[in-house]
C-alpha positions as CSV (number, residue, x, y, z in Angstrom):
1,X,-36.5,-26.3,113.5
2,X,-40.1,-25.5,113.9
3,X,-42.3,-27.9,111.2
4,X,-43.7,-24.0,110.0
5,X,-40.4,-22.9,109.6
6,X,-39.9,-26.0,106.9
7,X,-39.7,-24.9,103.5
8,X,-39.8,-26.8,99.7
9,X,-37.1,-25.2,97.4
10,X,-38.1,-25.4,94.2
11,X,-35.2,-24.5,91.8
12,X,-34.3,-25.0,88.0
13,X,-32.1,-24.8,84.9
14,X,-32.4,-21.4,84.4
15,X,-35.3,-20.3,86.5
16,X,-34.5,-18.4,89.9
17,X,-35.2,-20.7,93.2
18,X,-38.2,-19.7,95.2
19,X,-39.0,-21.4,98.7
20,X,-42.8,-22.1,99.2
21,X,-43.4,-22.3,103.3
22,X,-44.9,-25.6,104.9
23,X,-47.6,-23.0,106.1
24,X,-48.4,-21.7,103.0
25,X,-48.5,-24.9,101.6
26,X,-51.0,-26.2,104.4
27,X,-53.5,-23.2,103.4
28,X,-53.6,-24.5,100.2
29,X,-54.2,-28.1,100.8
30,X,-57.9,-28.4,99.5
31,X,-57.7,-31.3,98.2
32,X,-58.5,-34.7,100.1
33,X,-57.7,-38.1,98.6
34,X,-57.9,-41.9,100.2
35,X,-54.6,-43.8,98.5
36,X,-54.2,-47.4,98.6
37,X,-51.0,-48.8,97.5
38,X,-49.4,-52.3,98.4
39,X,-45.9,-52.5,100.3
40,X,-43.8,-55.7,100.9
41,X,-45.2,-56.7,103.6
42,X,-49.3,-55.5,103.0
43,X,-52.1,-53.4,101.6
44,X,-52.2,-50.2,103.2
45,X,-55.1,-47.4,103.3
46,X,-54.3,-43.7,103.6
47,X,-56.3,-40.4,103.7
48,X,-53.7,-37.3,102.5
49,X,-54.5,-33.6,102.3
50,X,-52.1,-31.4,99.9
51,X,-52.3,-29.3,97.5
52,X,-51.6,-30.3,93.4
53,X,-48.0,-30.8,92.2
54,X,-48.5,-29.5,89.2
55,X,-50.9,-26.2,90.3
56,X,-47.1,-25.3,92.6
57,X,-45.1,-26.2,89.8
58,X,-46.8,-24.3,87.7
59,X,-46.5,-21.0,89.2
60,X,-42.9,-21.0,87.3
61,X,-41.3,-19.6,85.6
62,X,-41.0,-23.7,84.4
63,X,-37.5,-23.8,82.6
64,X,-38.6,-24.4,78.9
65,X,-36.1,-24.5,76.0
66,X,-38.4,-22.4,73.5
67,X,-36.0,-24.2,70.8
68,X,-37.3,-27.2,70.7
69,X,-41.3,-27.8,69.9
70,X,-43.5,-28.4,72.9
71,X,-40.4,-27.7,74.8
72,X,-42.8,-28.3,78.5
73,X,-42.5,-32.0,77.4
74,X,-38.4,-31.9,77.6
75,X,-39.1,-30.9,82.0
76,X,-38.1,-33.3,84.4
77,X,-39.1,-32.8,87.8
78,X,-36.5,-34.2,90.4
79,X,-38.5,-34.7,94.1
80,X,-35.7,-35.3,97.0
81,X,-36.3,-35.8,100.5
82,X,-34.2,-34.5,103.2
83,X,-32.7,-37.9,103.4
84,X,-31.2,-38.3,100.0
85,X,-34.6,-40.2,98.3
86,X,-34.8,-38.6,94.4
87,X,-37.8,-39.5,92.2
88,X,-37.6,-38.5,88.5
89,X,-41.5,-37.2,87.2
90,X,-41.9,-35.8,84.2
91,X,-43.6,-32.4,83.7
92,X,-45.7,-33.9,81.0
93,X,-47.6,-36.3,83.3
94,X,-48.5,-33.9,85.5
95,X,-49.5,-31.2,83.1
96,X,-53.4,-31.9,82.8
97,X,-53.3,-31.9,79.0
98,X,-51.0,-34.9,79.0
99,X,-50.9,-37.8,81.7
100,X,-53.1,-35.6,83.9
101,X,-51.2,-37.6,87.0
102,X,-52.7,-36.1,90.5
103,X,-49.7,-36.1,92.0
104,X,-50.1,-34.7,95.6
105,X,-47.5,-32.9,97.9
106,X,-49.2,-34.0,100.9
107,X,-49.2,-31.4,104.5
108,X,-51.5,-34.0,106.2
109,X,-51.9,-37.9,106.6
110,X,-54.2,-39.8,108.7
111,X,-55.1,-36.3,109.8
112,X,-51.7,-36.1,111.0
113,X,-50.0,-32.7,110.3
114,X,-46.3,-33.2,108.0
115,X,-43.5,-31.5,109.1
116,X,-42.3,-31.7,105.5
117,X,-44.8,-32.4,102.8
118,X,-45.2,-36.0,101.2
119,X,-45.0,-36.1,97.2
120,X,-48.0,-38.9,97.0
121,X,-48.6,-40.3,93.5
122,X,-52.5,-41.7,94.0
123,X,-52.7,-43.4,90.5
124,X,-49.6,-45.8,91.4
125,X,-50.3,-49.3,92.9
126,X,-46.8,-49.3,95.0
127,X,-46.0,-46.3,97.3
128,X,-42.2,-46.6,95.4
129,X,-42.7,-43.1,94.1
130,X,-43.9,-41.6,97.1
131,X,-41.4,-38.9,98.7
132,X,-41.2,-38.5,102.2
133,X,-39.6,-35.6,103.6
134,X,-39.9,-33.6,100.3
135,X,-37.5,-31.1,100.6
136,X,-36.4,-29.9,96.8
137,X,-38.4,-29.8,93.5
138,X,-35.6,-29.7,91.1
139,X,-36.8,-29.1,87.3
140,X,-34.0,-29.8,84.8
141,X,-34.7,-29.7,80.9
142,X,-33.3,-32.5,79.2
143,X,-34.4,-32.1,75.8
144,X,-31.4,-32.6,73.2
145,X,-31.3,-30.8,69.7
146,X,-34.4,-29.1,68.6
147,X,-36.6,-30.6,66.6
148,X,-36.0,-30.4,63.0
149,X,-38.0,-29.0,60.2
150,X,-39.8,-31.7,58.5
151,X,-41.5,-30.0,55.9
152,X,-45.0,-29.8,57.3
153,X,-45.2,-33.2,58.1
């Protein structure tokens, strides 16, 4: 398959699946970040182009239980790569009025065009969370009852 003919799917509890194209995805990579991050064996230095997790994710619809108060901070968002790789995030520290997390789905590193975009989490110290091959953005609510009345408090 062509690398332009890659796509993400982004899909959802009850939220209809969309697939955003590697080439769109490359038109909108304005942002440019050097990551450092320490593996098992040594420090390592990268230079990523992508475009902001969050700024996709939030083209929605985001699947929010509107039971439950500030139901957007029930969202989890499940990153797997094409070979099996799943990191949970959640939508709260992504969303800028929470953790404000830059996560990144890298198109380009080292100048190198991705055939698949790379989730790339700049804030953490280990590249652990760091997806490559993205090929699914799954968001899955997992808030439980709704929040109680409390009397104002």
């Amino acid at each position: 398959m062509e690398p332009s003919a890659v796509g993400l799917l982004v899909t959802g509890t009850g939220c209809a699946s969309r697939v955003i194209g590697i080439g769109e995805l490359r038109e909108r990579s304005r942002i440019r970040l050097d990551v450092e991050y320490v593996t098992r064996r040594k420090h390592e230095r990268h230079e990523v182009h992508g475009v902001h997790l969050y700024d996709v994710l939030r083209e929605g619809p985001l699947p929010v239980d509107t039971r439950h108060k500030m139901a957007s901070l029930t969202v989890v968002v499940l990153a797997v790569a094409e070979d099996g790789f799943q990191v949970a995030l959640s939508l709260a520290e992504l969303d800028p009025e929470f953790g404000a997390c830059a996560a990144l789905l890298a198109t380009r590193y080292n100048g190198e065009l991705l055939a698949r975009p790379t989730l790339v989490m700049p804030s953490d110290q280990r590249a652990s969370r760091y997806v490559r091959g993205l090929a699914r953005l799954q968001l899955l609510c997992v808030g439980g009852e709704p929040a109680r009345d409390r009397g104002g408090r």
